[in-house]
BALOBA-1460 file (C-alpha; in Angstrom, 3 decimals):
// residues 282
<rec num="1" residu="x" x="0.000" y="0.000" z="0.000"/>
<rec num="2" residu="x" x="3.020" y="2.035" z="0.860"/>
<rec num="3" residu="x" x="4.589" y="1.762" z="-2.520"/>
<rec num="4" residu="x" x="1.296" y="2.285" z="-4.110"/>
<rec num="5" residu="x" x="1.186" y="5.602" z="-2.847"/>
<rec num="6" residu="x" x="4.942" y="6.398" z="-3.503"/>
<rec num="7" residu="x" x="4.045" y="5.634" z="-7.296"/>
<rec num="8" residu="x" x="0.514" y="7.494" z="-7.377"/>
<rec num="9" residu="x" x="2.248" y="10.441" z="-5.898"/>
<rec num="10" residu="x" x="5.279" y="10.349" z="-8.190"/>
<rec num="11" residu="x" x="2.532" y="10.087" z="-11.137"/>
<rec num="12" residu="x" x="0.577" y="12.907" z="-9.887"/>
<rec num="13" residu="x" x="4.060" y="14.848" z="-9.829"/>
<rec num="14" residu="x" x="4.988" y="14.366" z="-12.905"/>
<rec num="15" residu="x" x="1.518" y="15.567" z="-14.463"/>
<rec num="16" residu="x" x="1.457" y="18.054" z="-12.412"/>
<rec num="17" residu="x" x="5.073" y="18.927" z="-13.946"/>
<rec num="18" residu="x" x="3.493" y="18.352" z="-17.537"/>
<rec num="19" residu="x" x="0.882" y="20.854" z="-17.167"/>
<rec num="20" residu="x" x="3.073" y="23.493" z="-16.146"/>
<rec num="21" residu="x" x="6.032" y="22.847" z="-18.996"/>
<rec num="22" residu="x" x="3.061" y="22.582" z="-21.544"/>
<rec num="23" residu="x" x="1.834" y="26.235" z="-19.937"/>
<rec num="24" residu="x" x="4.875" y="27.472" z="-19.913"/>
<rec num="25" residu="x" x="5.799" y="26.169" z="-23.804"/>
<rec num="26" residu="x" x="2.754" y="27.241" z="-25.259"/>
<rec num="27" residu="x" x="4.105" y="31.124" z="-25.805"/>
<rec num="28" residu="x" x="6.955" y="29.781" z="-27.491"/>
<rec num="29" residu="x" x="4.680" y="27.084" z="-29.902"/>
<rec num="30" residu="x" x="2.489" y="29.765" z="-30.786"/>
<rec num="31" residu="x" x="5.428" y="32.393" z="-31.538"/>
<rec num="32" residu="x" x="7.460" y="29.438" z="-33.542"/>
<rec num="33" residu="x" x="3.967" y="28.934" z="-35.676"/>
<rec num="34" residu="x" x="3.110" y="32.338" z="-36.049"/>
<rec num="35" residu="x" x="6.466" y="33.396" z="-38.081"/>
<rec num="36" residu="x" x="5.237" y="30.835" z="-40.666"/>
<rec num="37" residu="x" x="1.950" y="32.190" z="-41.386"/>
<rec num="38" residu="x" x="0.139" y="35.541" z="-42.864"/>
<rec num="39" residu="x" x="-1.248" y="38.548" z="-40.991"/>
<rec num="40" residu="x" x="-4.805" y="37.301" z="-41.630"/>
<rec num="41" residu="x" x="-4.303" y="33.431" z="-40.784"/>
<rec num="42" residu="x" x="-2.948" y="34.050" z="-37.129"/>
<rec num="43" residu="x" x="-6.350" y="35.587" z="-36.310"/>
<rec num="44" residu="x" x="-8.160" y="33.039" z="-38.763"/>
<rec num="45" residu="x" x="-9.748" y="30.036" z="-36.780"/>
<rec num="46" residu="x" x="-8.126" y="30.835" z="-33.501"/>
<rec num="47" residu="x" x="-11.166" y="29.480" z="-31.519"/>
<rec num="48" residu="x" x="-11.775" y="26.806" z="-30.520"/>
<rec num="49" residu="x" x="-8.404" y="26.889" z="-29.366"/>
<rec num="50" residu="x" x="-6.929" y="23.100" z="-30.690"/>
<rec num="51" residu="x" x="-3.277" y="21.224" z="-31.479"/>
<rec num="52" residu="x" x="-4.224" y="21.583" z="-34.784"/>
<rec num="53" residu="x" x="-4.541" y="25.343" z="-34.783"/>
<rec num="54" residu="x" x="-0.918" y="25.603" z="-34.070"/>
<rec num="55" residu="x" x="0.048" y="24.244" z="-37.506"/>
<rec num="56" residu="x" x="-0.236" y="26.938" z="-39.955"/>
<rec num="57" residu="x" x="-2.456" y="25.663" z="-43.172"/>
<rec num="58" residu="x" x="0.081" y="27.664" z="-45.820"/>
<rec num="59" residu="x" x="3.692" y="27.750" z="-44.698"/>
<rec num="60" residu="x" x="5.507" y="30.820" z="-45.554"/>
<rec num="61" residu="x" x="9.065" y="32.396" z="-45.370"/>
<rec num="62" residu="x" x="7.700" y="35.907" z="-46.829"/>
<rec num="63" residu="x" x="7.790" y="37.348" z="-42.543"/>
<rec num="64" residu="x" x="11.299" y="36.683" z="-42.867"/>
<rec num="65" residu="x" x="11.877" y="38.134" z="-46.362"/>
<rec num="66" residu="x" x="10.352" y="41.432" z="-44.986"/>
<rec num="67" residu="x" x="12.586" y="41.557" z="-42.319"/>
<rec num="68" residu="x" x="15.409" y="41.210" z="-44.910"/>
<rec num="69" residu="x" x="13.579" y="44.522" z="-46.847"/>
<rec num="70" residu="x" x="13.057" y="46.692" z="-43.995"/>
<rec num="71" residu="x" x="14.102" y="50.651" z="-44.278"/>
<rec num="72" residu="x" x="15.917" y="51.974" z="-43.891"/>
<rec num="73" residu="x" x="17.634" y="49.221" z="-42.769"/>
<rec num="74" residu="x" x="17.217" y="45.397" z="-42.723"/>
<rec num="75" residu="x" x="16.571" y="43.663" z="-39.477"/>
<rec num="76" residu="x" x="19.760" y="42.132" z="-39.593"/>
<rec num="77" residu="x" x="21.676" y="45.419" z="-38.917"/>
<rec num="78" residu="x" x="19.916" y="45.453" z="-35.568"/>
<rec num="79" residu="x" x="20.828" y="42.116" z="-35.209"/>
<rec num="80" residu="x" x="23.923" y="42.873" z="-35.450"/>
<rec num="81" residu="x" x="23.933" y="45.967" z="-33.194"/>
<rec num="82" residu="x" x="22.805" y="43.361" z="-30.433"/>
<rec num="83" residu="x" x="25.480" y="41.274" z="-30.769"/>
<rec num="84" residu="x" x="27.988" y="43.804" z="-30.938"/>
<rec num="85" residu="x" x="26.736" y="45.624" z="-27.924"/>
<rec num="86" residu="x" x="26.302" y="42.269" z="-25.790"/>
<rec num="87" residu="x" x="28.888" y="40.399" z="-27.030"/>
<rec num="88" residu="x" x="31.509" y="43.719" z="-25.628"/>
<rec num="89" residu="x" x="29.618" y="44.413" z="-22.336"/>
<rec num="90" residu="x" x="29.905" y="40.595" z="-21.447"/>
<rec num="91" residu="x" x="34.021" y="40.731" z="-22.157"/>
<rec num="92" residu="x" x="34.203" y="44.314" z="-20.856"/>
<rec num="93" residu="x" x="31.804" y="43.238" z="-17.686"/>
<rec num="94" residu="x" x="34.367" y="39.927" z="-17.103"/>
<rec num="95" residu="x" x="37.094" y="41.625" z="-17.068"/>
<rec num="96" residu="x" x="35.863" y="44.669" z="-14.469"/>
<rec num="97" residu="x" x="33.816" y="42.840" z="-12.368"/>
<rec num="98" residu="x" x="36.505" y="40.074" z="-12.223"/>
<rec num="99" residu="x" x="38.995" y="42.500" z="-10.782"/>
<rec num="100" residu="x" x="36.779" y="43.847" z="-8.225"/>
<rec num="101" residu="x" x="35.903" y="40.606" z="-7.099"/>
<rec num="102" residu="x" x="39.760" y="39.351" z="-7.035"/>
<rec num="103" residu="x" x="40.233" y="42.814" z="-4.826"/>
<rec num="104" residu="x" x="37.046" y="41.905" z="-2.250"/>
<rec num="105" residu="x" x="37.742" y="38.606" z="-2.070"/>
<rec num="106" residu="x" x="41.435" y="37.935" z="-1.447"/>
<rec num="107" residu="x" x="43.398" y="41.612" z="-0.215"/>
<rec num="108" residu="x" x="42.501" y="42.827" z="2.896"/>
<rec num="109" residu="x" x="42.229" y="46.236" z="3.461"/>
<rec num="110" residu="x" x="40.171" y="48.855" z="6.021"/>
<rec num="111" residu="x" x="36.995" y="49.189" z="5.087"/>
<rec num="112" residu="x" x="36.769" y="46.561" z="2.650"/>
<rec num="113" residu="x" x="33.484" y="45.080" z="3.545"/>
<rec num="114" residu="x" x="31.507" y="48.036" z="4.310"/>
<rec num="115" residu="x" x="32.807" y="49.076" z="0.855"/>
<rec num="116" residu="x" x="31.305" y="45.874" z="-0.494"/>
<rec num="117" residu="x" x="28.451" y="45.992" z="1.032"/>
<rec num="118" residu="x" x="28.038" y="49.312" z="-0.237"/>
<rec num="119" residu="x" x="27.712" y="48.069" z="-4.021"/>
<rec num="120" residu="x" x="25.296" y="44.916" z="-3.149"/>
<rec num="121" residu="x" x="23.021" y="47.147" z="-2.064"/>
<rec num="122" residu="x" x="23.291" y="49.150" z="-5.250"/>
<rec num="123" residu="x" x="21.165" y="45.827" z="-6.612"/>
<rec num="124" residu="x" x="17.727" y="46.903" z="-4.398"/>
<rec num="125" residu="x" x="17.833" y="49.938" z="-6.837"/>
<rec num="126" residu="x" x="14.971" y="49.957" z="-9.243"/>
<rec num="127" residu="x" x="16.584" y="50.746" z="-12.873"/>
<rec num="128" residu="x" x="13.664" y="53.170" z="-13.407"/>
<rec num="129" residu="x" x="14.573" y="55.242" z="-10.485"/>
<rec num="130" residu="x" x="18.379" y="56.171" z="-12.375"/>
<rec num="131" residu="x" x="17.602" y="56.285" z="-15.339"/>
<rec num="132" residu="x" x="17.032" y="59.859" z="-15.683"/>
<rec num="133" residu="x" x="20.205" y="60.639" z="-13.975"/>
<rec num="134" residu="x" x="21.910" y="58.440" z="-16.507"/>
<rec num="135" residu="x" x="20.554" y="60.178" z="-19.605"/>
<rec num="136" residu="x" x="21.839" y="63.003" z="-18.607"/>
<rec num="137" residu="x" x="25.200" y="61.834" z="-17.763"/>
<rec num="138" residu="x" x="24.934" y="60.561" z="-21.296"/>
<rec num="139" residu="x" x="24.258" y="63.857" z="-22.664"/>
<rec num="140" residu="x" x="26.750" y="65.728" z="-20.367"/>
<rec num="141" residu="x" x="29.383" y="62.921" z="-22.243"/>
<rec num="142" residu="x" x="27.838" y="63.419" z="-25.605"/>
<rec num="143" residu="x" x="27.079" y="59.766" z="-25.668"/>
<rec num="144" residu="x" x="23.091" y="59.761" z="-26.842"/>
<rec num="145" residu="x" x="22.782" y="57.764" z="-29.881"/>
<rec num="146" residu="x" x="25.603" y="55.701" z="-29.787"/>
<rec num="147" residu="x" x="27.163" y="52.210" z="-28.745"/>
<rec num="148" residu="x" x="29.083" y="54.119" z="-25.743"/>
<rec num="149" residu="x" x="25.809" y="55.239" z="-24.078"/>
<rec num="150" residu="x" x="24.747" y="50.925" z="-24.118"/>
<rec num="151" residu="x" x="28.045" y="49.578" z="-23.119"/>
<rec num="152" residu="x" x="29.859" y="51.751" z="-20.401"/>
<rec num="153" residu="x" x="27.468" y="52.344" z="-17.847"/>
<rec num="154" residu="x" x="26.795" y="48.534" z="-17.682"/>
<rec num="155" residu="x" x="30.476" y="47.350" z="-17.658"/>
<rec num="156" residu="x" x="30.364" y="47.064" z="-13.606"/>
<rec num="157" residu="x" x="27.542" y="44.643" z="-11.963"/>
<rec num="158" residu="x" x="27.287" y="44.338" z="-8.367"/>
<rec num="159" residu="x" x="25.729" y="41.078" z="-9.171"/>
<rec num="160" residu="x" x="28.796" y="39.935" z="-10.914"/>
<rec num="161" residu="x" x="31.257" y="40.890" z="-7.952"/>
<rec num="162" residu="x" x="28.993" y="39.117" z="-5.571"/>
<rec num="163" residu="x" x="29.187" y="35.932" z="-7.606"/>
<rec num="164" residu="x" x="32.706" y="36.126" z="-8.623"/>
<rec num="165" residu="x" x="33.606" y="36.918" z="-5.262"/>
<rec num="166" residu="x" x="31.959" y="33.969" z="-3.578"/>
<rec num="167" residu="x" x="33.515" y="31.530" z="-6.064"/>
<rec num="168" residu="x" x="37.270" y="33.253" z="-5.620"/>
<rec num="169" residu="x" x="36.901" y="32.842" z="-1.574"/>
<rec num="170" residu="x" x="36.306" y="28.900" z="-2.419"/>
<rec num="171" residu="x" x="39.841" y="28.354" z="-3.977"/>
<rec num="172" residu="x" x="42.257" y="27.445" z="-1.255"/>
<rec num="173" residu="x" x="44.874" y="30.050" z="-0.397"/>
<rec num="174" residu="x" x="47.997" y="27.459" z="-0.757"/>
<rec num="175" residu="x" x="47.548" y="27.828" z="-4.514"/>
<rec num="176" residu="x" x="47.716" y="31.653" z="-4.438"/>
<rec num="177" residu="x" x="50.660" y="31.457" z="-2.093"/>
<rec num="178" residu="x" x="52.835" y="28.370" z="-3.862"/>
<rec num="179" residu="x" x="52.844" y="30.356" z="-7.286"/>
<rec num="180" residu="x" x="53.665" y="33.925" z="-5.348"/>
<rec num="181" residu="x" x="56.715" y="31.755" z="-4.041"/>
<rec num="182" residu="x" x="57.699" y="30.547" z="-7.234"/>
<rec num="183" residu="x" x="57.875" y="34.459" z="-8.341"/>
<rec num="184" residu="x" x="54.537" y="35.076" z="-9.804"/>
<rec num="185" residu="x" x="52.740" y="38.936" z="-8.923"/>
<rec num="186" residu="x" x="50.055" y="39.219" z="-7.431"/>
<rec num="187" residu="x" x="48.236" y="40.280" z="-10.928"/>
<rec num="188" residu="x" x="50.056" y="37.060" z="-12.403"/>
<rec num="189" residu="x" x="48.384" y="34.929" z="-10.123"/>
<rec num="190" residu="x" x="45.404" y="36.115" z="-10.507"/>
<rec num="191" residu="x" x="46.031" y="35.448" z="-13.756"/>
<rec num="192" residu="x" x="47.585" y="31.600" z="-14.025"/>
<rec num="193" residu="x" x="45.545" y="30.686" z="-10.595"/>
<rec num="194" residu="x" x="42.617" y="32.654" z="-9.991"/>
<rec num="195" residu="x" x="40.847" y="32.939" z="-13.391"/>
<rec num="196" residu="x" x="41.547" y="29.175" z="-14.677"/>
<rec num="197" residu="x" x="39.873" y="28.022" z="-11.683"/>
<rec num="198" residu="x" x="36.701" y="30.012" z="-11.624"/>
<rec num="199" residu="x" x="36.138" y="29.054" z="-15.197"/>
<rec num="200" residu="x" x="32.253" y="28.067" z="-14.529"/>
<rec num="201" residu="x" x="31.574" y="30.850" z="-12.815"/>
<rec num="202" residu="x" x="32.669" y="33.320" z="-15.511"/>
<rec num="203" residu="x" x="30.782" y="31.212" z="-18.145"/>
<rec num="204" residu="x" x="28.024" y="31.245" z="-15.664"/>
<rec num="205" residu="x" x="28.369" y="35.550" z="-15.062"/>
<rec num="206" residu="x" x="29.055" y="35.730" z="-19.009"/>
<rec num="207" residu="x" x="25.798" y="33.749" z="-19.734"/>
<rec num="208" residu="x" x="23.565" y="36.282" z="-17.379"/>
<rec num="209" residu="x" x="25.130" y="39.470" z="-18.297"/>
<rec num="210" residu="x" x="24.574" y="38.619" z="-22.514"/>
<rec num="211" residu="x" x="21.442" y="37.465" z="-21.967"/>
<rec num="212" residu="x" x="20.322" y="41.018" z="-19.542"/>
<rec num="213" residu="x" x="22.172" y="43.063" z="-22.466"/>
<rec num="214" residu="x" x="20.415" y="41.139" z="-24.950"/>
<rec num="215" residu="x" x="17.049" y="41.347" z="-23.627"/>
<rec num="216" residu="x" x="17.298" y="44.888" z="-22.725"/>
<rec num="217" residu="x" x="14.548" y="47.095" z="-23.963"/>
<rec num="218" residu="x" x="14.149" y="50.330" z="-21.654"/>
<rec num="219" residu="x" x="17.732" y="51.913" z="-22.165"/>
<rec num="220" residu="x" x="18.277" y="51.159" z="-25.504"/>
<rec num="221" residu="x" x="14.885" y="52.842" z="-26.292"/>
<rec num="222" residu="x" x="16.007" y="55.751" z="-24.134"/>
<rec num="223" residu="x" x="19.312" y="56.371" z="-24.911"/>
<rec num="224" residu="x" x="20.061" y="55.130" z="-28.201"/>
<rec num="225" residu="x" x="16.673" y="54.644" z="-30.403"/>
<rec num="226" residu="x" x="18.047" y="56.186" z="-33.689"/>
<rec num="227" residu="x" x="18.607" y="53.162" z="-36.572"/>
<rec num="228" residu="x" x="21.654" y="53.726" z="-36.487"/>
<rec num="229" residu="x" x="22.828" y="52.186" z="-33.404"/>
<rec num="230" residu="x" x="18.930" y="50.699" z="-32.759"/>
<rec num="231" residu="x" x="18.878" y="47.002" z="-30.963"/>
<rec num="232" residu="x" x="16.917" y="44.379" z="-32.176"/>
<rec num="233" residu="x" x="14.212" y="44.600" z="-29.036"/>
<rec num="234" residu="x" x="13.524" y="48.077" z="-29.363"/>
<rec num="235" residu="x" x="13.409" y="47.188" z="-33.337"/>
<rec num="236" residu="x" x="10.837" y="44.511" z="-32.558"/>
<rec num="237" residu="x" x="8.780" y="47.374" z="-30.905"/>
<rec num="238" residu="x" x="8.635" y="49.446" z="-33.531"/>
<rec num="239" residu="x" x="6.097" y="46.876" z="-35.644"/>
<rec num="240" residu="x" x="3.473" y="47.911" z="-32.530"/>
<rec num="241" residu="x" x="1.859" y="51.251" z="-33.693"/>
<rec num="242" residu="x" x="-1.384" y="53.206" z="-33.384"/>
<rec num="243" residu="x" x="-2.470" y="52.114" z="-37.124"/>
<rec num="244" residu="x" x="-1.350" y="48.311" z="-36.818"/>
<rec num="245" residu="x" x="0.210" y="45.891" z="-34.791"/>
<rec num="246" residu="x" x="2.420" y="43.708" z="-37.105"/>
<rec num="247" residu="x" x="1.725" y="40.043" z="-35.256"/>
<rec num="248" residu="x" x="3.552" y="37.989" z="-38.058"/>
<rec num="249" residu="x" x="6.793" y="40.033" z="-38.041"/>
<rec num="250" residu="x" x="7.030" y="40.553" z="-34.258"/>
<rec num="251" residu="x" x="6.505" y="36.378" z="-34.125"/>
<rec num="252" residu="x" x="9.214" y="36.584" z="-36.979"/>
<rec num="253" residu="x" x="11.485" y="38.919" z="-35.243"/>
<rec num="254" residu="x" x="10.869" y="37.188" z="-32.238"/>
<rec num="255" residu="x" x="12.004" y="34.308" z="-33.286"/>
<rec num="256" residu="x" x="15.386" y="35.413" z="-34.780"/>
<rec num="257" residu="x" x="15.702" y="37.590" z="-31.209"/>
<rec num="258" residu="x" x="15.478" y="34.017" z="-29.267"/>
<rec num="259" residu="x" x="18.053" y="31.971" z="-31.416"/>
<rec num="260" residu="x" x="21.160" y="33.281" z="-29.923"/>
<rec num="261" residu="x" x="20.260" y="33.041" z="-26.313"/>
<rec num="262" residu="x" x="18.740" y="29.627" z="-26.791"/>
<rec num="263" residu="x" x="22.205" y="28.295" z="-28.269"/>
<rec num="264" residu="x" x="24.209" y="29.455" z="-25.678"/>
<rec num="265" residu="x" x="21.899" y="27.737" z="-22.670"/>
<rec num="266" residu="x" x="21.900" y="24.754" z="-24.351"/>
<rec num="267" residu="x" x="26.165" y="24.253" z="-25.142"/>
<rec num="268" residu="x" x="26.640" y="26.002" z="-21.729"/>
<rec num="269" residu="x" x="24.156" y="25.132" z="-19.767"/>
<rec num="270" residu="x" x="26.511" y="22.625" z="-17.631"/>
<rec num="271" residu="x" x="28.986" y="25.093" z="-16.772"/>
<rec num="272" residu="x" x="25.823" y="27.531" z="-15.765"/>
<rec num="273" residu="x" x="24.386" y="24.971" z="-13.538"/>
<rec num="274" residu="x" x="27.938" y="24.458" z="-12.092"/>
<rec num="275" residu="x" x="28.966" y="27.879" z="-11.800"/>
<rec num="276" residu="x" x="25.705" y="29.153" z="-9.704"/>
<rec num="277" residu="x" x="25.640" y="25.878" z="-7.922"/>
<rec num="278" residu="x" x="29.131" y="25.585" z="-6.589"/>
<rec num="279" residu="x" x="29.082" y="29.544" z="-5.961"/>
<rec num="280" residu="x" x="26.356" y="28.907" z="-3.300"/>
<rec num="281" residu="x" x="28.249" y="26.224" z="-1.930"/>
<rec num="282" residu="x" x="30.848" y="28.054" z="-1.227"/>
């Protein structure tokens, strides 16, 4: 009777499970089949809601050839203005926030903590409440409308000192010490010791901080919304207007937005889990 109920609960688990991945997929299914149809079929037949009304009835690539024909520029120049933006404030945020954390974690000095707990609490700081001040400390800098004004204020993350710093405090001391023995600087073995050591937790920082630059909508709309140096979300909200709301090239755009982050979860999603997971340990 005992087992019984062991298996009837594991059962009821695991639907219970199903429902919610199904709930939480469905977005994503009906994005996915929405870039393959026309304006007028995603609205056509839409209730009853069935499986079968998430298979378009005419498969079609033209969403994605008028993304290619946008003005004055194609989508893929915003595209690319993501990448370049996330792609250099995830190496320029590794590199700062690595540093601080090597300087909180392993040299003492007065007033170190306090210091450190200064910035964590930086993170209870609504965006929305700075972001005026930070527009105009753009346009003090002259920075409006360009890649500066989306890289630079984001190269330093209290979240990525806390995390780095955790992981740092984990490696044992003796290997710091043998290789400043054998002649190594401090900055050398931070280099050769430190770093090669905490390799899941940078993959595991570098994952978060492209995937926050990637996503982000607010700034880039504020800051930098010419086409010029536009990013692909706030490009995605510029199908939503007063006169029409473009469904099948916001499903199409959303789409092409997705692909990146999805690839890098998947090939680096072990070094993510064991990053964040051995961080808390520690």
């Amino acid at each position: 009777m005992a087992r019984f109920a062991r298996l009837a609960g594991r059962a009821l688990l695991y639907v219970v499970l199903c429902a919610i991945a199904v709930v939480m997929l469905f977005p994503y299914v009906w994005m996915l089949s929405g870039s393959f149809r026309s304006q007028p079929e995603i609205f056509a037949n839409l209730y009853p809601l069935t499986i079968w009304t998430l298979v378009p009835k005419k498969w079609t690539l033209d969403n994605f050839r008028a993304l290619l024909q946008l003005q004055p520029f194609p989508f893929t120049h915003y595209v690319l203005n993501s990448l370049f933006v996330a792609v250099t404030v995830t190496i320029l945020s590794i590199v700062v926030n690595a540093c601080a954390a090597y300087v909180f974690a392993r040299i003492p000095f007065r007033g170190r903590d306090q210091l450190f707990a200064l910035f964590i609490t930086t993170t209870i700081i609504p965006f929305e409440v700075i972001v005026v001040p930070l527009y105009l400390e753009m346009r003090l800098f002259d920075w409006v409308n360009s890649y500066r004004a989306l890289i630079i204020p984001f190269a330093a993350s209290p979240f990525g000192m806390f995390l780095l710093r955790q992981f740092f405090r984990g490696i044992p001391y003796e290997l710091e010490e043998a290789a400043r023995i054998d002649g190594c600087s401090r900055f050398g073995a931070f280099v050769r010791i430190i770093l090669p050591n905490s390799l899941p937790a940078l993959i595991a920082f570098a994952i978060i901080r492209f995937q926050l630059s990637w996503d982000s909508f607010l700034w880039p709309l504020i800051a930098a919304s010419s086409p010029e140096v536009r990013v692909i979300q706030v490009a995605i909200a510029t199908f939503d207007s007063d006169v029409e709301i473009k469904w099948n090239l916001i499903f199409a755009a959303a789409v092409i937005a997705s692909f990146p982050v999805v690839m890098i979860v998947a090939f680096l999603q072990r070094y993510y889990v064991q990053g964040v997971a051995t961080t808390g340990f520690k």
